[in-house]
N, C-alpha and C positions, 0 to 999 in steps of 0.2 A: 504493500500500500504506500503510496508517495506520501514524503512528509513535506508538509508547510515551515514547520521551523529552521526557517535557514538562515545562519548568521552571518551578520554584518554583510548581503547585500548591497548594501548603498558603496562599500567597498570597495566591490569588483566593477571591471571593466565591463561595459559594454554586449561585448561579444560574450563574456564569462557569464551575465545574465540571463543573456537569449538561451544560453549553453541549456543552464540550469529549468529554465522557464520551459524552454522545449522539450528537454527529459520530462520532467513532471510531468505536461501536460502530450507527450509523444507525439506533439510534430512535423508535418514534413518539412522538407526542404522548401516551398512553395508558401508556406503555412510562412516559416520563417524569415522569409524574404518580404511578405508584407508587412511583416512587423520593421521589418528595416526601409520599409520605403520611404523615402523622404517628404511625400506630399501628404504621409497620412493615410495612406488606403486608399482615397478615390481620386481619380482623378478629373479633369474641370468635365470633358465628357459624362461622366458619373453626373457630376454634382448639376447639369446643365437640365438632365432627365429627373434629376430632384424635387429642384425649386426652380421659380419662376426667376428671369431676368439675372439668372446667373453670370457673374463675371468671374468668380475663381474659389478656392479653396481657403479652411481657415484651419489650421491642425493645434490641438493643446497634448499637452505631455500627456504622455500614458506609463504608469508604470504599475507595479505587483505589489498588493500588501501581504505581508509572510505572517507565518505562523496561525494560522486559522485552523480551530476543531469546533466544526456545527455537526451536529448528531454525529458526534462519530467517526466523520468523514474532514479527514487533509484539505483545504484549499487553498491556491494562490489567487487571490482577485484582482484583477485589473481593475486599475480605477482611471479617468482621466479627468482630471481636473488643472485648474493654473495655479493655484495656492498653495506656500510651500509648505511644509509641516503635517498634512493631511494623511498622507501616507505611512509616513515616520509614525502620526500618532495613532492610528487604524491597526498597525503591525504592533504597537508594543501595546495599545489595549487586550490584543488575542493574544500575545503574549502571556500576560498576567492572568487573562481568562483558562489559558492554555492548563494552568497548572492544576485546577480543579475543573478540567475535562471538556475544556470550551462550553461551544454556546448548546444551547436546549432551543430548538424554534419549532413553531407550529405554523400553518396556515391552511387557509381556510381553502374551498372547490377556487376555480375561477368563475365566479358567478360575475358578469357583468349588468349593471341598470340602463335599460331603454328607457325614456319617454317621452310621452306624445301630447300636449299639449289642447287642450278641448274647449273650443269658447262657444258660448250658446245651448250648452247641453240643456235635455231635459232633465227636470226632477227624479226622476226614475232610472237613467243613464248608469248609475252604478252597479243596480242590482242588474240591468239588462247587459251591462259588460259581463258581470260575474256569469251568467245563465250563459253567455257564446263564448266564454273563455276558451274553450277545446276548440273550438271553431278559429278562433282569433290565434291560440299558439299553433295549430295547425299551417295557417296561411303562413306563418310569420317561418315555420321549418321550410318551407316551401321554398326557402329563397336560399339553402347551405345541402350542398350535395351531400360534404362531408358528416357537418356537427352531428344529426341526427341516425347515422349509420355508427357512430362512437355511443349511441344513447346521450347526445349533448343537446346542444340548441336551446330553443325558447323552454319554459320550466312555468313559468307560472306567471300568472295576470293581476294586478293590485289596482289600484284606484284611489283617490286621495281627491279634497277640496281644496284651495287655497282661496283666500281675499286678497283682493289686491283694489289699488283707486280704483281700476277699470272692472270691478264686480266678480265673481265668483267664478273660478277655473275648475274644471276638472283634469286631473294630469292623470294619463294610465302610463302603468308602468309597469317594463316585460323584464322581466328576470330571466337571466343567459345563460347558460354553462357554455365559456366560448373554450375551454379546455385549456391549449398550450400558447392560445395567440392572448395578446392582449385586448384584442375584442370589440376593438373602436368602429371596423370599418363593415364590420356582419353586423354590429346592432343597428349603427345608421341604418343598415340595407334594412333589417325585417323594420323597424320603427314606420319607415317610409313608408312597408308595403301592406302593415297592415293598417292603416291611416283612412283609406278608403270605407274599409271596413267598419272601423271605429263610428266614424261619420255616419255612414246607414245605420248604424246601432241607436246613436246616443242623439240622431237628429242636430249634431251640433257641428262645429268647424273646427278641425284640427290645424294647425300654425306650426307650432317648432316639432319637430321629429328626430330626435336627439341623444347620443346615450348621457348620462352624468358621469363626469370624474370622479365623481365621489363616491367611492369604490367601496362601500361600509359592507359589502356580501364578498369583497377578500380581506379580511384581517388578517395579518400577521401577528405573528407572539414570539418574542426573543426573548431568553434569561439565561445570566452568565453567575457565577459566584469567584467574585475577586478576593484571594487567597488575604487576609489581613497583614499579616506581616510584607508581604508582595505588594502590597497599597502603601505601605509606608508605618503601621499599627493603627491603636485603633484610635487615637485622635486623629487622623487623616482622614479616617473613615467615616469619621463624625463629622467633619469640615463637610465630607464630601457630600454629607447628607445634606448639610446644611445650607452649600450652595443648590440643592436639588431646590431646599424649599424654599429660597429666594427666587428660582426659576418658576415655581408652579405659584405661587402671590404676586409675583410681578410681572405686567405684560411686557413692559420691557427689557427685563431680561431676560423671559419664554422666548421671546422673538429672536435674541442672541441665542440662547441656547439649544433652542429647535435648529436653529441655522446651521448648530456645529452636529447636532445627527444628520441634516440633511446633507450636507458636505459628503458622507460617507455612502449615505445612500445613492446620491445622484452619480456621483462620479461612478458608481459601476452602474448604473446606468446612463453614464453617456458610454460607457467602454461597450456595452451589448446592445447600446439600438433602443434603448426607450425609451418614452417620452417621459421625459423630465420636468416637464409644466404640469401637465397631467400630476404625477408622481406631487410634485410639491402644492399645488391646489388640495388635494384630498387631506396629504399630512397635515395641512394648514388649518383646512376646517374641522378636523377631528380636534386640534388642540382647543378648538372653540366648543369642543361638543356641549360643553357641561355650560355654558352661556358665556363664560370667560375665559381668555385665550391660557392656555398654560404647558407645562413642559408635558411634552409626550412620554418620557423615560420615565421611571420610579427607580427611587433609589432610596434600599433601608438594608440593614445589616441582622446576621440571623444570630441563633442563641452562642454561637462561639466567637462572636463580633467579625467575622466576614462579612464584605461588603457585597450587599445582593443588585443587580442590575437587571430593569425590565423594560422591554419597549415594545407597544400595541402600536399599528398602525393601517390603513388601511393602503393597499399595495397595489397596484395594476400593473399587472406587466406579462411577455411573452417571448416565448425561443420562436413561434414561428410565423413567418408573417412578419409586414414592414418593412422598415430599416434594415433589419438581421439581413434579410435575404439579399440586399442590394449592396451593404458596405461589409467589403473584405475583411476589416479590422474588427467590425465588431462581428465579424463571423468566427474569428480565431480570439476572441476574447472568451466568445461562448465556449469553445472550446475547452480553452484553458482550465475554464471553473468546472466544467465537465460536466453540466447540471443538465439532468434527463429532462426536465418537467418546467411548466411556470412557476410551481409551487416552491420546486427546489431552488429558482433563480431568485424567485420574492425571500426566502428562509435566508439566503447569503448576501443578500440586502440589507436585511433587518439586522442580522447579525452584525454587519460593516458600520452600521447606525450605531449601534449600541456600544461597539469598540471606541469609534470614534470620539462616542457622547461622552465614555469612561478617563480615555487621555485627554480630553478639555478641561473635563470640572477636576481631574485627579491635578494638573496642571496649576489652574488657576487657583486651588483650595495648597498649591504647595508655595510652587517657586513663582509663581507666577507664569501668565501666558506668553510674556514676548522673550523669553530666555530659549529655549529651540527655536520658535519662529523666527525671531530677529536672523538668528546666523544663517537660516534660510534663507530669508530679505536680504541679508548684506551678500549673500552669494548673487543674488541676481541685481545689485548695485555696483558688485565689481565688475560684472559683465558688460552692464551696462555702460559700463566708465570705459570699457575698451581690453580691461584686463586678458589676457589669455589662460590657457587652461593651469597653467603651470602659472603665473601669479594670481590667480586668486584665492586660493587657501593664505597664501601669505597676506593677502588685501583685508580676507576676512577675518584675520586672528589677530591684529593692529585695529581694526576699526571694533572689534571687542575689548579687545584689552583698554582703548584710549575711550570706551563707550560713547563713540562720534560714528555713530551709522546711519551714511547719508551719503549721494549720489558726489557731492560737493567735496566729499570725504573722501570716496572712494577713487576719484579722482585727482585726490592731493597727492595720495599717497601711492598711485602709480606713478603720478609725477616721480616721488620719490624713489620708489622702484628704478 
């Protein structure tokens, strides 16, 4: 079985990564060569057949967080992101998770939500949807070769009122089992097709045809137990509850806080092709579920003062279909993680969230946060200044030691160089 714990990483060369990165995740030659292309994986071709009005390509770092145990199983994640520290802190939170057996994660079917919008309805339009619901999921199968030859597809018919200025909606809403895709573009389709329907039902006019992002029929559940002595004991451990519950009373610092799970979350989802607005909309409004915004993690410690880490979220995502299919790079990401299922890709998400979320507060409850991130930053201020590969460790161990890090700085002191 490949192990995740590999050390010191950020050490090795280049080539000595891919080496490593390839083994683990076996590879081809082909596989590896994309990972080395200079533009990113796609090229402007590619990107032309994407989006509209394309002029060119835009590529952010990609690189592996080490040492991960989610149920059991080894993983190396890609993540891509631009922000330094993410990674570093991603890898040394599964670290510490590491020692008491990684992460525990659950998640739910891929149930995706349609809905279809109903103005003018009759009085009675609810109970007359319920009585042709077989009728209405039938049509709506009608439209997936596939989902329903898996036992997938449409599942069941809801209905709901809302007020608004303009008077009283009825919104029906189709619950999906879209399986391994993430499910955006079959729920449009059946929402659409059974809209006609709906209408000769309910006597009224259908308007938006739409799935929601707000994905509350996939939850995820992540929980880790960080070794106490490994956290630093157990006033550390208290700190660290204690900035949880500054997070969860203050909106303002839920908004930072949520920000550094999502950090870990998005970036392996920009590495495998999801959508990432999606992704951060749903987290967003789950932190608001309870009517005020607050931290998505929980963090308390159990009866031998280990520090316990949880995080619910609601997750949409998929290996087949979209992006996956069209971009190379995040075709050999999927790889790497080796994750059969959606279920399995959403479980090493959540996990990457909760790592993340654990090296931030464990950070800022210690030494504070800009002591690794800084020497991150000042790596990319001596680059900036023009330094070369071979003076910038020297640029950045002078602008720590003098604690003058800054573009102006980093610049004096190549002078000096």
């Amino acid at each position: 079985m490949p192990d995740s714990s590999i050390s010191k990483l950020f050490e090795k060369s280049r080539k000595e990564r891919l080496d490593i990165v390839g083994t683990f995740a076996n590879l081809s030659s082909d596989e590896l060569n994309i990972l080395q292309n200079e533009n990113g994986g796609i090229s402007y071709e590619n990107a032309d057949k994407m989006v509209e009005n394309a002029i060119g390509t835009f590529s952010l770092p990609l690189g592996v967080a080490t040492n991960f145990t989610i149920n059991g199983k080894d993983y190396l994640i890609p993540m891509v992101i631009e922000e330094p520290s993410v990674i570093a802190a991603a890898s040394k939170g599964a670290k510490i998770a590491r020692i008491k057996g990684g992460f525990e994660v659950t998640a739910d079917e891929s149930y995706s939500i349609g809905q279809i919008q109903v103005l003018d309805a009759d009085e009675s339009a609810i109970q007359k949807i319920t009585n042709s619901s077989d009728e209405i999921i039938n049509l709506a199968n009608s439209k997936s070769k596939s989902l329903p030859k898996m036992n997938k597809g449409a599942k069941e018919i809801t209905c709901k009122t809302i007020d608004t200025p303009s008077g009283k909606m009825l919104i029906v809403e189709l619950l999906i089992d879209v399986g391994d895709a993430m499910g955006a573009n079959i729920t449009n389709t059946m929402c659409e097709a059974v809209s006609p329907l709906i209408e000769k039902i309910t006597g009224g006019k259908t308007l938006l045809r739409i799935l929601s992002n707000y994905s509350t029929r996939r939850i995820v559940k992540a929980r880790a137990v960080f070794e106490k002595e490994a956290v630093g004991g157990e006033s550390v451990v208290d700190n660290i509850i204690k900035a949880f519950e500054f997070a969860n009373n203050d909106v303002y610092r839920a908004v930072t806080h949520n920000k550094g799970i999502l950090n870990g979350i998005v970036s392996v989802a920009n590495a495998t092709g999801q959508d990432s607005r999606a992704i951060e909309a749903a987290a967003n409004a789950y932190a608001a579920k309870s009517g005020q915004y607050r931290s998505l993690s929980l963090w308390s410690k159990d009866s031998e003062g280990n520090l316990i880490g949880e995080l619910e979220i609601p997750l949409s995502v998929g290996i087949v279909g979209g992006i996956i299919t069209v971009h190379p790079v995040a075709k050999v990401c999927t790889k790497i993680l080796g994750v059969a299922s959606a279920q399995e890709l959403a479980c090493v998400m959540t996990a990457t969230g909760l790592a993340q979320n654990f090296s931030a507060i464990h950070a800022l409850s210690t030494e504070g946060i800009q002591k690794g991130h800084m020497r991150l930053h000042a790596r990319n201020l001596a680059s900036s200044a023009g330094a070369t590969s071979q003076q910038i460790d020297e640029i950045v161990q002078k602008m720590i030691e003098e604690k003058k890090i800054s573009l102006d700085g980093a610049k004096e002191l190549l002078k000096q160089i």
